[in-house]
Steps between C-alpha positions, in 0.01 A plus 500: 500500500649832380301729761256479772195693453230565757144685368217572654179476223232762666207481383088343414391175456626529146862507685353223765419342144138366565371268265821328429464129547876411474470753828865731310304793356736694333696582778579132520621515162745817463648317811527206329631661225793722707589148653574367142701785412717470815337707768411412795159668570327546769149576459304630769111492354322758690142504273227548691115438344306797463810747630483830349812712480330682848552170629815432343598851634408430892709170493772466217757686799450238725515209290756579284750659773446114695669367168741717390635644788828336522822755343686369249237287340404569118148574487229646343104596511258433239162650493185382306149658590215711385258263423295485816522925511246499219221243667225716556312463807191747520532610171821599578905392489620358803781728449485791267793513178657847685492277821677244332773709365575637833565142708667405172728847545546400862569137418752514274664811645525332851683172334703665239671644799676182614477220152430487151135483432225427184148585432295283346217599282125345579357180296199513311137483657381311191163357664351845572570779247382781722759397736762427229490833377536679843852241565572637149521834602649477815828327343588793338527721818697257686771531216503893537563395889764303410663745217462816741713257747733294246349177584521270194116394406382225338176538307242168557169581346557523114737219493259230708203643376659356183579165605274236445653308778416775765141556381424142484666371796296749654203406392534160569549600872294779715514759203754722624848266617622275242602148473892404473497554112429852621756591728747348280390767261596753757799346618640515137409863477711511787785301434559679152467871687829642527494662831425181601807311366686796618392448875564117486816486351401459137 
């Protein structure tokens, strides 16, 4: 192994990967895929179902300072959320897109103090197009976060809303997470991303 990598994955039950019967989401599989490429990754899977980034906000200190805390380790934080910020309850979001921009702000400026750190775009909606559209336009104002801050961003929802493997798996499962055909799909978006190479060694 040419380097030992610990990461914390932050995130929804997208990052928790829900729906996955082989249980590896694609967290599972970048790790997998760092292993074969010499890296020894730790990955510390902190999705939690139905989090939005207000949630993700109130706890991602805690959790990720219990697994990185040790000097000298290389580490990193990788964030992944938005999706549950556009549910509507009462007609309305459960957190509004200008409410979302600030934890994001505060979330990314708090880690990128002390490791390297990614943003993650959001995944398609594709059972419910109302809802869809809303995670549609809340990508784009995470990746002005992340470009006001220098955080490298990773657009999700043109790419999987493309991929027959996301929007069926999906729909073969609850509607919303996909199946392991799915995740795979994400996992190769991420494995070909270069930030992403850059972070685990290539």
């Amino acid at each position: 192994m040419t380097l030992d990598l610990r990461i914390c994955f932050v995130g929804d039950s997208f990052t928790a990967g829900a729906g996955d019967e082989t249980a590896l989401g694609w967290v599972g599989r970048v790790t997998a895929g760092a292993w074969h490429r010499g890296v020894a990754l730790t990955a510390y899977n902190l999705g939690v179902r139905r989090d939005t980034s207000a949630d993700i906000r109130r706890r991602a200190e805690a959790e990720v300072l219990a697994r990185l805390l040790r000097a000298g380790d290389a580490a990193a934080v990788v964030f992944c959320f938005g999706a549950n910020d556009t549910t509507h309850e009462d007609g309305m979001p459960r957190v509004p897109p200008e409410a979302t921009a600030a934890n994001a702000r505060e979330l990314l400026g708090w880690a990128m103090e002390r490791w390297p750190v990614l943003l993650f775009g959001l995944p398609p909606l594709a059972h419910d197009a109302a809802h869809d559209a809303r995670v549609a336009a809340l990508e784009p104002v995470l990746a002005t976060v992340a470009a006001e801050l220098g955080v490298p961003f990773l657009p999700l929802h043109a790419a999987l809303s493309a991929s027959h493997a996301w929007r069926a798996g999906a729909a073969r499962g609850d509607g919303v997470h996909p199946d392991a055909a799915g995740y795979a799909a994400m996992a190769a978006l991420v494995e070909a991303w270069p930030p992403w190479r850059r972070l685990t060694g290539g």
